[in-house]
PDB file of N, CA, C and O in Angstrom:
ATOM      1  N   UNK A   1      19.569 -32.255-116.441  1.00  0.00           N
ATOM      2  CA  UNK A   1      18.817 -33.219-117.215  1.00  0.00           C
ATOM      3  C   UNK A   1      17.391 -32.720-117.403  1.00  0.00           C
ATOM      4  O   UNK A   1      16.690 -32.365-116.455  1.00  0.00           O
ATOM      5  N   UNK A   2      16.973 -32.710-118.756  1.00  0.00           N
ATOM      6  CA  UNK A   2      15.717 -32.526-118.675  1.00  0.00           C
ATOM      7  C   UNK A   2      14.585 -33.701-118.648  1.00  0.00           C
ATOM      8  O   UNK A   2      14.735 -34.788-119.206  1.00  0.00           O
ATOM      9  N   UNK A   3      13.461 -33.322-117.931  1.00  0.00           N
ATOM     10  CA  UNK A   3      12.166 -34.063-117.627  1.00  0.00           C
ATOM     11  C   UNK A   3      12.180 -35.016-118.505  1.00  0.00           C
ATOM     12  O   UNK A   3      12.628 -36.115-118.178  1.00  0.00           O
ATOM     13  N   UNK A   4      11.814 -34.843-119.476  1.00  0.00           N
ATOM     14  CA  UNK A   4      11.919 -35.422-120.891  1.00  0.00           C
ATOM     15  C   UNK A   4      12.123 -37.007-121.629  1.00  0.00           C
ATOM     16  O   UNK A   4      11.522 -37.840-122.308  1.00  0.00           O
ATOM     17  N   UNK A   5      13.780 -36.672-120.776  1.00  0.00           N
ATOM     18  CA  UNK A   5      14.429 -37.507-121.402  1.00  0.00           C
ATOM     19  C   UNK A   5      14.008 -38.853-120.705  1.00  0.00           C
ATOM     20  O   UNK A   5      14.255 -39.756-121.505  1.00  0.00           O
ATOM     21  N   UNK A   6      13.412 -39.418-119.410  1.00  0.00           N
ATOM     22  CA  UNK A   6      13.168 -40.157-119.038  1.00  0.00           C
ATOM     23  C   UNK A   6      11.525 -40.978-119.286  1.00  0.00           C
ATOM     24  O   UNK A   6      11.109 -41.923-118.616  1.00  0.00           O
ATOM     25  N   UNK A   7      10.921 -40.406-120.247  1.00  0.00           N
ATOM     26  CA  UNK A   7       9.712 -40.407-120.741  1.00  0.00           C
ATOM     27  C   UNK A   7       9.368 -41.509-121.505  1.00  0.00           C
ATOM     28  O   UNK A   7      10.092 -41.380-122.492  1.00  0.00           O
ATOM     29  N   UNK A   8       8.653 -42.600-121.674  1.00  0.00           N
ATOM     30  CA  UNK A   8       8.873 -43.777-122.464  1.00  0.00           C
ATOM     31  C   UNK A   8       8.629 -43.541-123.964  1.00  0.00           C
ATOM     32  O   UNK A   8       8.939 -44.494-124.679  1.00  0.00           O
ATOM     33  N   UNK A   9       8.084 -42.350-124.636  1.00  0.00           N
ATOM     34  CA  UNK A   9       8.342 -41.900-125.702  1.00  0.00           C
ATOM     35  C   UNK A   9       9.264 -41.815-126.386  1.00  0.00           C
ATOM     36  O   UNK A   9       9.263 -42.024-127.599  1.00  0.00           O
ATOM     37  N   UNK A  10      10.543 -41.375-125.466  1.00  0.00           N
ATOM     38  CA  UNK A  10      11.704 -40.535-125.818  1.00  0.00           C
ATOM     39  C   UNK A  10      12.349 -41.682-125.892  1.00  0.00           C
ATOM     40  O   UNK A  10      12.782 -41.893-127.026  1.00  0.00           O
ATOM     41  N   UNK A  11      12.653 -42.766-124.873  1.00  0.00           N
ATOM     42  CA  UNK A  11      13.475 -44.099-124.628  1.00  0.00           C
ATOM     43  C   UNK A  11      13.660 -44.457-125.079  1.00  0.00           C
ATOM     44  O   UNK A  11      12.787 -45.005-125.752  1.00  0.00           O
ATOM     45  N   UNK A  12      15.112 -44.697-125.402  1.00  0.00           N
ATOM     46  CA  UNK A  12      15.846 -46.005-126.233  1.00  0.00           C
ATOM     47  C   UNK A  12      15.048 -47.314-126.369  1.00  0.00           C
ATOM     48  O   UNK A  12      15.018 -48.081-127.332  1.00  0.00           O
ATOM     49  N   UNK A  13      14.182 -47.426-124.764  1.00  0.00           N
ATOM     50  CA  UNK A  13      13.653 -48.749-124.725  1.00  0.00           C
ATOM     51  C   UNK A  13      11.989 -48.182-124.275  1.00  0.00           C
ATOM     52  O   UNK A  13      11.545 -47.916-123.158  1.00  0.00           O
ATOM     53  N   UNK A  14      11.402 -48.137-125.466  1.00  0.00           N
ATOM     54  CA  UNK A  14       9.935 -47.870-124.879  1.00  0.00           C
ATOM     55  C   UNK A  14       8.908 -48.599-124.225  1.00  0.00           C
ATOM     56  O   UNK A  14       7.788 -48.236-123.867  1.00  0.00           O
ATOM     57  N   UNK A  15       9.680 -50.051-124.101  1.00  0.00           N
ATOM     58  CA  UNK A  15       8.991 -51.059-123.271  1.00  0.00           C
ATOM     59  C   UNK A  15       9.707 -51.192-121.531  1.00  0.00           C
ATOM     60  O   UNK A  15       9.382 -51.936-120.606  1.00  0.00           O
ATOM     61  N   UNK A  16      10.682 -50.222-121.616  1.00  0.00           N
ATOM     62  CA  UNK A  16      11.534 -50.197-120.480  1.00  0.00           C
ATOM     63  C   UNK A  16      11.828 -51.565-120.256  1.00  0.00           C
ATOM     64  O   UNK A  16      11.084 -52.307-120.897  1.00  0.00           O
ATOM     65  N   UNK A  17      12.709 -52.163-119.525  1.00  0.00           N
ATOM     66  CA  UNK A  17      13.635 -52.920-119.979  1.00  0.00           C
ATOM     67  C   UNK A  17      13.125 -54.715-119.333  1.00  0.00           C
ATOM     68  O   UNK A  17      13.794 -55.686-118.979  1.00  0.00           O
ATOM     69  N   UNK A  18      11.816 -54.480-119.424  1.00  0.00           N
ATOM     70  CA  UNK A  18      10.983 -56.177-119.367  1.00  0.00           C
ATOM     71  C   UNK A  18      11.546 -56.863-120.464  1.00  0.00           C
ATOM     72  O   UNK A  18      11.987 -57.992-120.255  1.00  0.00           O
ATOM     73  N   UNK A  19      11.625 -56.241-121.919  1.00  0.00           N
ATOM     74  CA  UNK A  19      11.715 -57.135-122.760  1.00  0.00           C
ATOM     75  C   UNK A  19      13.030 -58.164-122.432  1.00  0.00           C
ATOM     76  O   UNK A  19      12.877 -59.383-122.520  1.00  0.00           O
ATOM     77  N   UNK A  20      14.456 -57.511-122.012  1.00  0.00           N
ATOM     78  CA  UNK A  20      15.769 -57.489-122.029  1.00  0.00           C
ATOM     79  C   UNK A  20      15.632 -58.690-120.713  1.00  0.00           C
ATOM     80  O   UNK A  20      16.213 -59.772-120.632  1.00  0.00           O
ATOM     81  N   UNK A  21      14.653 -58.066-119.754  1.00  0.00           N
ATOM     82  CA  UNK A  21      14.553 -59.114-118.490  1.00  0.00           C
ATOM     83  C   UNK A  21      14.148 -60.356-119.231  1.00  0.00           C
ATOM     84  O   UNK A  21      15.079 -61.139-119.417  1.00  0.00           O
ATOM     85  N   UNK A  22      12.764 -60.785-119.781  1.00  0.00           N
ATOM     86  CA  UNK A  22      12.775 -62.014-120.307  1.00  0.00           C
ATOM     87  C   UNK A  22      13.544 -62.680-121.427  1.00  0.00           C
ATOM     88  O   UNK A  22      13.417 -63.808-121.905  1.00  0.00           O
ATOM     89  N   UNK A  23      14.375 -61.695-121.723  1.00  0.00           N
ATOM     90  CA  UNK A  23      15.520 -62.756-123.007  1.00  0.00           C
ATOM     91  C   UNK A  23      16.129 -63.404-121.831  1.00  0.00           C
ATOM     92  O   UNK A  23      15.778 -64.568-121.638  1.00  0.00           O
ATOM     93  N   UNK A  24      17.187 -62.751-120.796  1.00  0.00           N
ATOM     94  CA  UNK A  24      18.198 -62.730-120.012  1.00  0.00           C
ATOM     95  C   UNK A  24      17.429 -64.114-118.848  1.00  0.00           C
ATOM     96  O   UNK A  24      18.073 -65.022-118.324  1.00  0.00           O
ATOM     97  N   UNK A  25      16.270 -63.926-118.745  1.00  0.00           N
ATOM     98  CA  UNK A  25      15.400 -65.244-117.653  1.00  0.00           C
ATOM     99  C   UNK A  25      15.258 -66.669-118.868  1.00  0.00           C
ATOM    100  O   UNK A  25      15.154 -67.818-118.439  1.00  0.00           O
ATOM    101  N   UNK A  26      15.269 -66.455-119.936  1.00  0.00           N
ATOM    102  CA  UNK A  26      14.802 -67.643-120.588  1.00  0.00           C
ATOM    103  C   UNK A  26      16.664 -68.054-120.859  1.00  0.00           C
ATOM    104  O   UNK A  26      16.981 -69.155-120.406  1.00  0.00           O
ATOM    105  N   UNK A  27      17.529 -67.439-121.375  1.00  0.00           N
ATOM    106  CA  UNK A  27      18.996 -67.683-121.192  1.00  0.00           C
ATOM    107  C   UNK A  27      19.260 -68.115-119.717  1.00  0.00           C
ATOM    108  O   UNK A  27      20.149 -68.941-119.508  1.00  0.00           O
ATOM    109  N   UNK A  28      18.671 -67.698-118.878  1.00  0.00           N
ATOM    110  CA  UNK A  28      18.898 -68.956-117.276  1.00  0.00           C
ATOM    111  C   UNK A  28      18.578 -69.747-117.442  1.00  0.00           C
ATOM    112  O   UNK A  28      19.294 -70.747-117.388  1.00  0.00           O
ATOM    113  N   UNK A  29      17.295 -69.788-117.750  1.00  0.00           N
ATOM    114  CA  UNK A  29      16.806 -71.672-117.549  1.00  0.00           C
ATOM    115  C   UNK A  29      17.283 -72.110-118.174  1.00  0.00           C
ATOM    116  O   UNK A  29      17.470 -73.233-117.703  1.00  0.00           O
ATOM    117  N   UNK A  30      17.967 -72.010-119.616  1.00  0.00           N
ATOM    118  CA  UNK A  30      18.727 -72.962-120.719  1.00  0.00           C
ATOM    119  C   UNK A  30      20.078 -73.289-119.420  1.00  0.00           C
ATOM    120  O   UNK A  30      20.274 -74.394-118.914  1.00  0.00           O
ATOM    121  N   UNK A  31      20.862 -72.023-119.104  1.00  0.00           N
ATOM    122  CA  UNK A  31      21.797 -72.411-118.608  1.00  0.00           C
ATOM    123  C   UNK A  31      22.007 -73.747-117.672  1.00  0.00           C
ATOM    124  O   UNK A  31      22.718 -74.742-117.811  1.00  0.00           O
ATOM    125  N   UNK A  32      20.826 -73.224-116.384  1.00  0.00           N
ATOM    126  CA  UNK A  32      20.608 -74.006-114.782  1.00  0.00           C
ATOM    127  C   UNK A  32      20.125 -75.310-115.967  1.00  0.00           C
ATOM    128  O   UNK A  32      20.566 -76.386-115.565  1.00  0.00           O
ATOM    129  N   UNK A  33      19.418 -75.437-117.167  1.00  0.00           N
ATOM    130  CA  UNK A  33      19.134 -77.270-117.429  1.00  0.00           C
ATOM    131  C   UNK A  33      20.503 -77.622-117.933  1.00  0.00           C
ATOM    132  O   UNK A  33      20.764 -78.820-117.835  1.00  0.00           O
ATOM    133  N   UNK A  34      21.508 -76.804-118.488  1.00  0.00           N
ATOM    134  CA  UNK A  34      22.493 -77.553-119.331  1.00  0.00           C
ATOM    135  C   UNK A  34      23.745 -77.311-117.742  1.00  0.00           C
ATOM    136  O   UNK A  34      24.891 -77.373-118.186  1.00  0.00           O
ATOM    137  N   UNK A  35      23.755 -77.164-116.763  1.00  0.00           N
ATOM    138  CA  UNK A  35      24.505 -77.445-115.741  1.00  0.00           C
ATOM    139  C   UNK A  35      25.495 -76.224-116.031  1.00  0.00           C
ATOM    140  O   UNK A  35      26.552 -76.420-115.431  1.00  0.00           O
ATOM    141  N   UNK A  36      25.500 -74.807-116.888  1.00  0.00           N
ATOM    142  CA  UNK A  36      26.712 -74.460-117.137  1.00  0.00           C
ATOM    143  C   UNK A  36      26.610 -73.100-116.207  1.00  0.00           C
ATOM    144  O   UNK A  36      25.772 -72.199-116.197  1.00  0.00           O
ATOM    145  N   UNK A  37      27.627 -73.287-115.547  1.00  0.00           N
ATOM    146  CA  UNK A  37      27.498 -72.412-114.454  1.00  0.00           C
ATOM    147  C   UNK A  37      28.017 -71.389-114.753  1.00  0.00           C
ATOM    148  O   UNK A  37      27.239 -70.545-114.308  1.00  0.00           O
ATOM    149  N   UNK A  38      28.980 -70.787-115.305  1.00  0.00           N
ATOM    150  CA  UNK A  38      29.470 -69.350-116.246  1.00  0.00           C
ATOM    151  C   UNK A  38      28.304 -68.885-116.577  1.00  0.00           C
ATOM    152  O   UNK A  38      27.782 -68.065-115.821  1.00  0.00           O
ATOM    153  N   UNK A  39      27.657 -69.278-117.724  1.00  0.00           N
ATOM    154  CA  UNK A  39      26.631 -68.837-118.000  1.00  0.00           C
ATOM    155  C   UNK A  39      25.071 -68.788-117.315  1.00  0.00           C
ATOM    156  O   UNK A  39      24.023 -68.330-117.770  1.00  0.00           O
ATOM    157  N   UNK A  40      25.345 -69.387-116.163  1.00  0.00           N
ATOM    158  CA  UNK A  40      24.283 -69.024-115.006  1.00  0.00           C
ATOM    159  C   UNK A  40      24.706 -67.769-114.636  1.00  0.00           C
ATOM    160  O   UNK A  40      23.926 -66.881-114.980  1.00  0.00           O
ATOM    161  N   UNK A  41      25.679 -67.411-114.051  1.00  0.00           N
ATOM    162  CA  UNK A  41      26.203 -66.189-113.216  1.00  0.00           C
ATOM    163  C   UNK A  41      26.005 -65.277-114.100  1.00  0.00           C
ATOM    164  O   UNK A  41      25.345 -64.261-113.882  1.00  0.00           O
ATOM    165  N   UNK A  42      26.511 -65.531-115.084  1.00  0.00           N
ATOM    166  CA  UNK A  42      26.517 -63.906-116.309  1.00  0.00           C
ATOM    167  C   UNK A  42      24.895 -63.943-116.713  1.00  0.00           C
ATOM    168  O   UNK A  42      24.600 -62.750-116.787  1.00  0.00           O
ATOM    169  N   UNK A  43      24.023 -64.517-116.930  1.00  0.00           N
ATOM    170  CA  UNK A  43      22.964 -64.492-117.270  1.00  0.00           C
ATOM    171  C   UNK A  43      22.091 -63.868-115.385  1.00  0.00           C
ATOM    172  O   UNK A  43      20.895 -63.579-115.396  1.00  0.00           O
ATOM    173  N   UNK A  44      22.584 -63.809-114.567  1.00  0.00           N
ATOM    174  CA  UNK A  44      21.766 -63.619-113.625  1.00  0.00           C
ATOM    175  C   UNK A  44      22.256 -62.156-113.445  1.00  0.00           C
ATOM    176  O   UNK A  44      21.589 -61.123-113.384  1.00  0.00           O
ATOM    177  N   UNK A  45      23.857 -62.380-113.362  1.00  0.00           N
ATOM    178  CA  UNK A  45      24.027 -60.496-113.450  1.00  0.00           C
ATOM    179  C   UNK A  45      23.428 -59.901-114.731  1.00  0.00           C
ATOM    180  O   UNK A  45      23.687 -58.712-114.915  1.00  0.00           O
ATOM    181  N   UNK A  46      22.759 -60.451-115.546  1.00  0.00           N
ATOM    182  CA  UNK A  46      22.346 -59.481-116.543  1.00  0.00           C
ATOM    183  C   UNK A  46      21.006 -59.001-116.181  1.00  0.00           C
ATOM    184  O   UNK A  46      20.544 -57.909-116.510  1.00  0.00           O
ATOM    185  N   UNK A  47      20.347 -60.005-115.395  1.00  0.00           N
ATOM    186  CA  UNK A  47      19.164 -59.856-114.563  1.00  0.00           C
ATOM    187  C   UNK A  47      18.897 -58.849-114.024  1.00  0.00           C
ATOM    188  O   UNK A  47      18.012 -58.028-114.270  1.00  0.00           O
ATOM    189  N   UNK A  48      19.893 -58.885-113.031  1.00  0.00           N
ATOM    190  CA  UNK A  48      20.412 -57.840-111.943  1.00  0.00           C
ATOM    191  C   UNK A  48      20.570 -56.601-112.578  1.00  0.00           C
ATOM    192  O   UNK A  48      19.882 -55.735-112.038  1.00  0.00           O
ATOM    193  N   UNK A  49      21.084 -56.293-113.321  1.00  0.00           N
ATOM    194  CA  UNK A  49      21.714 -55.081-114.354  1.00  0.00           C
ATOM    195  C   UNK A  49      20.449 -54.768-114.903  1.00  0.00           C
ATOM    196  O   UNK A  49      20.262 -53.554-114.833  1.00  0.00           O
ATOM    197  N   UNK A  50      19.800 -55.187-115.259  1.00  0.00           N
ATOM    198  CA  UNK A  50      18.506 -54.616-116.077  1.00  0.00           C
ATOM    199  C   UNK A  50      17.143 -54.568-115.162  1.00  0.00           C
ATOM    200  O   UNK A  50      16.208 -53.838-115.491  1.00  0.00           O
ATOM    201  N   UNK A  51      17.106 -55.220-114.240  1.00  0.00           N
ATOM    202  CA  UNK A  51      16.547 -55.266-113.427  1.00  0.00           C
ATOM    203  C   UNK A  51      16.480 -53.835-112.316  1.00  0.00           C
ATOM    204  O   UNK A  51      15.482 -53.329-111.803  1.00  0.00           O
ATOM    205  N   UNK A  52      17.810 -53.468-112.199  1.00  0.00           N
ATOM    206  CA  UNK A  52      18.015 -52.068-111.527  1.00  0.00           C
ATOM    207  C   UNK A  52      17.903 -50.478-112.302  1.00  0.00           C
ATOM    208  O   UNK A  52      17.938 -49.311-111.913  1.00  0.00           O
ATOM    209  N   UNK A  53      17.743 -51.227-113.691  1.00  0.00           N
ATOM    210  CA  UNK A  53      17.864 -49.783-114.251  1.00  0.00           C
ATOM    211  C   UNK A  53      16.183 -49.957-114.567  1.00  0.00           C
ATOM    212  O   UNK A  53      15.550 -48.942-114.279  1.00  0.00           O
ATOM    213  N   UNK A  54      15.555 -50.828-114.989  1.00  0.00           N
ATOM    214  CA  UNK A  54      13.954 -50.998-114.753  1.00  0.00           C
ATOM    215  C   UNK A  54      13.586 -50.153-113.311  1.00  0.00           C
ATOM    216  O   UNK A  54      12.583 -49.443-113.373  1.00  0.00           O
ATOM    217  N   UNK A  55      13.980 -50.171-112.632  1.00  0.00           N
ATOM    218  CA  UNK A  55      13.597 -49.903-111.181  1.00  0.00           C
ATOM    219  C   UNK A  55      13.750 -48.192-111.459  1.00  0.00           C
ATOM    220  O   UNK A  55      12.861 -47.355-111.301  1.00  0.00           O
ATOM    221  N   UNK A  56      15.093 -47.971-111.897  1.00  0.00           N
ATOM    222  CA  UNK A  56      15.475 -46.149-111.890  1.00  0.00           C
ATOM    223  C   UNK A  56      14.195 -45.807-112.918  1.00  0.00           C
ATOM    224  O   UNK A  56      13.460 -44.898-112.532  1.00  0.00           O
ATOM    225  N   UNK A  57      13.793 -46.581-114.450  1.00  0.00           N
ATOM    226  CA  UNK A  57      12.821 -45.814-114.977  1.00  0.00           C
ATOM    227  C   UNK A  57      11.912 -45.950-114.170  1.00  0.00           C
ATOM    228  O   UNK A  57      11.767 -44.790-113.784  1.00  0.00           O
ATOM    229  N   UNK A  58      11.029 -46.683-113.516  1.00  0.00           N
ATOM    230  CA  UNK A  58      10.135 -46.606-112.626  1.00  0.00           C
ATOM    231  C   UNK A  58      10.081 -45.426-111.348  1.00  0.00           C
ATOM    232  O   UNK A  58       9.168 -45.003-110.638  1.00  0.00           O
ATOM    233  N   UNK A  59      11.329 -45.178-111.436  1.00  0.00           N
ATOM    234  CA  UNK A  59      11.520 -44.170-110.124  1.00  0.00           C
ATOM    235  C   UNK A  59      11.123 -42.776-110.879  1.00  0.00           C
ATOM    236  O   UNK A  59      10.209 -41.995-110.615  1.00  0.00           O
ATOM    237  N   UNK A  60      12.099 -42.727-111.891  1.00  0.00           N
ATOM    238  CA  UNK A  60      11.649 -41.241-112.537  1.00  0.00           C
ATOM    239  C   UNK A  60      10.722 -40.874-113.023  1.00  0.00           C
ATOM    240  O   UNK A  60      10.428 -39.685-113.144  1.00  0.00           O
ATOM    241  N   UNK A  61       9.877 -42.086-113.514  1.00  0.00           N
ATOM    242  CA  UNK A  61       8.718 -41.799-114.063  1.00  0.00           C
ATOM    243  C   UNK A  61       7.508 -40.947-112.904  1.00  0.00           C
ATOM    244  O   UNK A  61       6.808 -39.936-112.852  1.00  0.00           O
ATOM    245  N   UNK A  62       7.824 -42.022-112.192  1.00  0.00           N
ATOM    246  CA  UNK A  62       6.678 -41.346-110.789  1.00  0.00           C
ATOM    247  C   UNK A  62       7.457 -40.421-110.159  1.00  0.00           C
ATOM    248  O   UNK A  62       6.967 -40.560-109.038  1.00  0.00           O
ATOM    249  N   UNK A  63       8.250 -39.629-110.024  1.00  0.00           N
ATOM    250  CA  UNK A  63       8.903 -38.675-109.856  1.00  0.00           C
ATOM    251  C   UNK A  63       8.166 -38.030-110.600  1.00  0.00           C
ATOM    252  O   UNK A  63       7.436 -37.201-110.056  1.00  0.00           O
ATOM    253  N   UNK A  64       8.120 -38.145-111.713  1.00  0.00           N
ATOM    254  CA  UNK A  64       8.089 -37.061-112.962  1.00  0.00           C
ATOM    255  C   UNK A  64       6.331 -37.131-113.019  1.00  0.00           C
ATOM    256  O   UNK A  64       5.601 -36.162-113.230  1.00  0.00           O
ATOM    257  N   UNK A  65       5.919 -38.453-112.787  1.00  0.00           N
ATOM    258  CA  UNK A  65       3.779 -37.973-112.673  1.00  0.00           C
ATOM    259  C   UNK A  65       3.834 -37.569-111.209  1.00  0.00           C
ATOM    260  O   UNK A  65       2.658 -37.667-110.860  1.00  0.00           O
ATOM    261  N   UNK A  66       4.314 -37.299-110.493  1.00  0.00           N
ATOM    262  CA  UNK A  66       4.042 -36.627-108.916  1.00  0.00           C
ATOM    263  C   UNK A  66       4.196 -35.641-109.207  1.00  0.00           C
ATOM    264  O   UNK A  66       3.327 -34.898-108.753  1.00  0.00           O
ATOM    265  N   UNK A  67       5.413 -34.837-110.191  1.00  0.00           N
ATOM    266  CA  UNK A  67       5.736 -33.487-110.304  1.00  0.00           C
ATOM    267  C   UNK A  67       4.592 -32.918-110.873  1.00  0.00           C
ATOM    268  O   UNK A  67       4.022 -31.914-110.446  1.00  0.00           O
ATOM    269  N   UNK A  68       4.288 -33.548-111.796  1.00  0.00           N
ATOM    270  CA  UNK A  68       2.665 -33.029-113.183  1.00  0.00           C
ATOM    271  C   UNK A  68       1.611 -33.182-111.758  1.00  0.00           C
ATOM    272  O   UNK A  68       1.244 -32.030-111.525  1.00  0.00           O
ATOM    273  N   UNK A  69       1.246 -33.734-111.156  1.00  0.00           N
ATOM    274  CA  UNK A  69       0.368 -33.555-110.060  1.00  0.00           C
ATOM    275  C   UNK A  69       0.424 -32.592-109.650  1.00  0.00           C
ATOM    276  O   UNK A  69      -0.484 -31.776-109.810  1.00  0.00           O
ATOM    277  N   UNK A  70       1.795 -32.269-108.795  1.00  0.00           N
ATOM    278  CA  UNK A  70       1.589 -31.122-107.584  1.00  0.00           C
ATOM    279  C   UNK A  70       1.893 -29.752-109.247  1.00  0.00           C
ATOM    280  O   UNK A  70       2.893 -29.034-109.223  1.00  0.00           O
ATOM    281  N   UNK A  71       1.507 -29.719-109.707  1.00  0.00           N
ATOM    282  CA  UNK A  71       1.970 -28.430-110.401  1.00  0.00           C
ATOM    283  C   UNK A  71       0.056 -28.803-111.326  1.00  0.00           C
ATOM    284  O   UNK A  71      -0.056 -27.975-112.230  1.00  0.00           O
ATOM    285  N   UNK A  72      -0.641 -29.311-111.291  1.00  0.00           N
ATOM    286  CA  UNK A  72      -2.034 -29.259-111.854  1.00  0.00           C
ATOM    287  C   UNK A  72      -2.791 -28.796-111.008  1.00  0.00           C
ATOM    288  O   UNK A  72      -3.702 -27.996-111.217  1.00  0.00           O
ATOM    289  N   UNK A  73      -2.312 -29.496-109.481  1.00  0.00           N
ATOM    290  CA  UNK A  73      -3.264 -28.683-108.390  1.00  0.00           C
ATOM    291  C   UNK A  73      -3.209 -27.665-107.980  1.00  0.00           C
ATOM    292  O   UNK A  73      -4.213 -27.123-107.518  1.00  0.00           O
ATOM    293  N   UNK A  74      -1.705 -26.915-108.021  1.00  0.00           N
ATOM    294  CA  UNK A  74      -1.287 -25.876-108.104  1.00  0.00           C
ATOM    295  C   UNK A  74      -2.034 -24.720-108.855  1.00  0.00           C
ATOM    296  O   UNK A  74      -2.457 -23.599-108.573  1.00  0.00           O
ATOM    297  N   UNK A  75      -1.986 -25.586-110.008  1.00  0.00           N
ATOM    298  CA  UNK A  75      -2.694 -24.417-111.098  1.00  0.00           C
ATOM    299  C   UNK A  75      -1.474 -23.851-112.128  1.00  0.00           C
ATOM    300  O   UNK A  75      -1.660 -23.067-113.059  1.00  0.00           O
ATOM    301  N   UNK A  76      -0.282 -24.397-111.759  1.00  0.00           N
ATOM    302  CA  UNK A  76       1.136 -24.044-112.718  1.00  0.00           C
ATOM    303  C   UNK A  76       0.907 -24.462-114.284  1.00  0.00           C
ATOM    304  O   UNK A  76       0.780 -25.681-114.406  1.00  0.00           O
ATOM    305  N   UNK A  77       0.853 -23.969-115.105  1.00  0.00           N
ATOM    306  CA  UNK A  77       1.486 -24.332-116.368  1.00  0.00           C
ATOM    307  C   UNK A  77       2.385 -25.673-116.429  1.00  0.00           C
ATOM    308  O   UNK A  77       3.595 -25.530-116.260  1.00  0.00           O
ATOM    309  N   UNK A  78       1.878 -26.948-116.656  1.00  0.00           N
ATOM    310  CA  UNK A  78       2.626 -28.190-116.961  1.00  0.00           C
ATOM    311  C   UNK A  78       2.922 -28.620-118.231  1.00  0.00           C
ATOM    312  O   UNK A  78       3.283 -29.789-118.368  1.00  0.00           O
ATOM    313  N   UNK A  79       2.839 -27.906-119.175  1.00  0.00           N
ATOM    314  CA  UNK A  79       3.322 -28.737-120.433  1.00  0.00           C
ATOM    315  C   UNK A  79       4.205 -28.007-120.886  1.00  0.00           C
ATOM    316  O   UNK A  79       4.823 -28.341-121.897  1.00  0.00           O
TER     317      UNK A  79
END
């Protein structure tokens, strides 16, 4: 995999995936006021689901500015 691809430039989702979290949180509260519990559960695993892959871009990203660090102090060629 290259560096790259995890870059919020490059991303399918250049807001990384907050936006997807607040559709999926405002579809709960409709659910939990209208009592419908299907659509509580599926609306919370969607939470969950986007919520964890928010977390992986967050991981790679600082992965990926730690790497540009230790290779500036270095003195390596980073771009």
């Amino acid at each position: 995999m290259k560096g790259y691809r995890y870059s919020r430039s490059y991303n399918k989702y250049p807001d990384g995936y907050y936006p997807k979290l607040e559709y999926w949180n405002v579809v709960l509260k409709m659910a939990i006021k209208q009592q419908d519990t299907e659509a509580v559960v599926r609306a919370a695993d969607k939470i969950n689901y986007f919520a964890n892959k928010q977390l992986e871009v967050d991981y790679l990203e600082q992965q990926a500015d730690s790497q540009i660090a230790i290779q500036k102090d270095s003195g390596e060629d980073w771009c």
